[in-house]
C-alpha positions as CSV (number, residue, x, y, z in Angstrom):
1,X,13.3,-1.6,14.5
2,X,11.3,1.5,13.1
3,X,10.2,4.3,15.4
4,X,6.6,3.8,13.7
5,X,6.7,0.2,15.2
6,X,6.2,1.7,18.9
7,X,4.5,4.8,17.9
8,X,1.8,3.8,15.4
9,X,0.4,1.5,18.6
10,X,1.3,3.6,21.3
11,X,-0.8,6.7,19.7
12,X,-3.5,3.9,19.6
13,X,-3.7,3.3,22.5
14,X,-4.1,7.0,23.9
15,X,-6.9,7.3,21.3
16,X,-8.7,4.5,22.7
17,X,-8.2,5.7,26.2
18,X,-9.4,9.5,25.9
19,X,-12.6,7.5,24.1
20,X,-13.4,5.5,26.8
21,X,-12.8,8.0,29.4
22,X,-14.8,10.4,27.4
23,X,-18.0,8.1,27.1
24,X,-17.4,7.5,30.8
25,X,-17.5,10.9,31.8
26,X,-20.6,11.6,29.7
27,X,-22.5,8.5,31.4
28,X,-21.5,9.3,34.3
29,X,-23.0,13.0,34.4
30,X,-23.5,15.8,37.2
31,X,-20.7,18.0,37.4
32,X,-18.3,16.0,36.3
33,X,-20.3,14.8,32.9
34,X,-20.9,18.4,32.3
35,X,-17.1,19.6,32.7
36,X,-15.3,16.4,31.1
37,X,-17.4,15.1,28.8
38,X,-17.0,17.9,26.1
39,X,-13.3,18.2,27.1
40,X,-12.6,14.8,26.5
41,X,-13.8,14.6,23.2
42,X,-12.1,17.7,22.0
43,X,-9.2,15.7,23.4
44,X,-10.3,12.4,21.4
45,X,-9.8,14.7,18.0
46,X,-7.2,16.4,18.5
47,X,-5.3,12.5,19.8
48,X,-7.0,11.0,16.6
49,X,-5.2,14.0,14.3
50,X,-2.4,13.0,15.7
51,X,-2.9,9.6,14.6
52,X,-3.4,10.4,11.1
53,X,-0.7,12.4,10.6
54,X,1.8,9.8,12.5
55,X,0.2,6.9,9.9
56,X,0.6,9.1,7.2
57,X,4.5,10.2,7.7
58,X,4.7,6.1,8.0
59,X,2.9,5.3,4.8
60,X,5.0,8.5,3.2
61,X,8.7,6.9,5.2
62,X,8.1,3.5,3.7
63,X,7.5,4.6,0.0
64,X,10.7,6.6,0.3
65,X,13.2,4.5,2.4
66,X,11.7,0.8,1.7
């Protein structure tokens, strides 16, 4: 088995949850909308650059070792 066989969905999956809890801080609002919202986002990016750069080194490991 390849690392990128676990990692490519686990780093899914942490995208998917800092969205959701992001659009459920923003809905929720008050306080806590107004100090998570924004955080969570910036979170959402920086987990979704992350991403990219883990499907990248895939694409680039497979072209190089088969």
């Amino acid at each position: 088995m390849n690392v990128f066989d676990f990692l490519i969905p686990a780093v899914l999956v942490v995208v998917f949850g800092v969205l959701c809890f992001g659009i459920f801080a923003m809905f929720r609002g008050g306080d806590f909308g107004r100090s998570w919202s924004n955080k969570a986002m910036r979170m959402r990016v920086v987990a979704q650059f992350v991403a990219i750069l883990i499907l990248v080194a895939a694409m680039w490991a497979k072209q190089h070792y088969g």
